[in-house]
N, C-alpha and C positions, 0 to 999 in steps of 0.2 A: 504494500500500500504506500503511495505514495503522499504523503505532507508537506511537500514546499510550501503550500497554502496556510498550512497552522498557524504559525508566528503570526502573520500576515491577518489573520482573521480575527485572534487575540487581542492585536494590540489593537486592532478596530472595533472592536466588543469593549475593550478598557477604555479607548478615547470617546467612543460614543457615552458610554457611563459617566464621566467626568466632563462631558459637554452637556447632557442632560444637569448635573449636581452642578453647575456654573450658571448655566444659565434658565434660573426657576420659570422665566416667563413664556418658553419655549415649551406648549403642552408634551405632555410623555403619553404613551400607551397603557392601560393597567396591565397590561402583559405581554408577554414576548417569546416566541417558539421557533427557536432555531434549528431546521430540518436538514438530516444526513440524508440521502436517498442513496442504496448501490447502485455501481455502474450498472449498467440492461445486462442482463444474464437470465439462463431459464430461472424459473422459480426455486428451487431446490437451491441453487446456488443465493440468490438475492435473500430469502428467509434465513439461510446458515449466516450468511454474514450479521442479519439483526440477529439471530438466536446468539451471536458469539460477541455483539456490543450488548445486550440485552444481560445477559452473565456479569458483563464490565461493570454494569448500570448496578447489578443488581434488581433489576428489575424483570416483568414478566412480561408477555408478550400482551397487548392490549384486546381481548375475546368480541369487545363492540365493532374495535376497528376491522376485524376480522369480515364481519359480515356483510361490511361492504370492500371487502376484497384486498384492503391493507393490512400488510404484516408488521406490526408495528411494537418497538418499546419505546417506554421514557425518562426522564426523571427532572424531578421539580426542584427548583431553587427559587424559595417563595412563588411569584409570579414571571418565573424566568424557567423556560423547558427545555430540556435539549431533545428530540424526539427521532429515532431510528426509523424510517419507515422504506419497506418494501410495495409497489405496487405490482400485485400477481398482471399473467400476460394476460388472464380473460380480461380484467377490471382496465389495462392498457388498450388492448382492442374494442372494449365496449366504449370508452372515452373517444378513441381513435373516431368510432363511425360516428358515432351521436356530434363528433366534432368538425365533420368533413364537408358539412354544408355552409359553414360558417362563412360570411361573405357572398352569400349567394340572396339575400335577402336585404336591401339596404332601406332602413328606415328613417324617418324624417331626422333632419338635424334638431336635437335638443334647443330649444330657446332660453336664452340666459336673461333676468333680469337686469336690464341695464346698469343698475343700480349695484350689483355688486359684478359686472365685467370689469376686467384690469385695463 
């Protein structure tokens, strides 16, 4: 597995933290879920890899997530998650079709009150 990325993401997780804690008037999220996904591989491979950060976590595989087709663990720091999730091939190909039309329907442009346009 490769991590060039880690440091890199760290210290962007710490400067965001300490730009939040500087400047109060800048609203924040009540919460925050930072998502691992494995590389595309069959299932068997993508679930062994959460089942083996899942172990790391200490944690258990989530049974809700399951039912709609993600393989998933997590673990919470306060309102802060870090969440492993595998998407199986069915649940990829059923996103896939349901998403294939997309652009083929173009709807009116939104109207913006003038009042709050920039």
């Amino acid at each position: 597995m490769n991590n060039d990325h880690r440091p890199r993401l760290v210290a962007g997780l710490r400067a965001l933290a300490d730009f939040l804690e500087a400047n109060p008037e800048i609203p924040a999220p009540r919460n925050v879920t930072v998502h691992h996904f494995p590389k595309r591989a069959n299932d068997a491979e993508i679930c062994a890899e959460v089942d083996a950060i899942a172990a790391r976590l200490g944690s258990e595989i989530d049974p809700q997530e399951r039912e709609h087709g993600h393989y998933s663990a997590s673990i919470n720091f306060g309102p802060v998650s870090y969440k492993a999730v595998a998407i199986v091939a069915a649940t990829r190909a059923r996103h896939e079709a349901e998403s294939s039309y997309v652009g083929c329907v173009q709807p009116d442009a939104p109207t913006i009150d003038p009042a709050h346009a920039a």
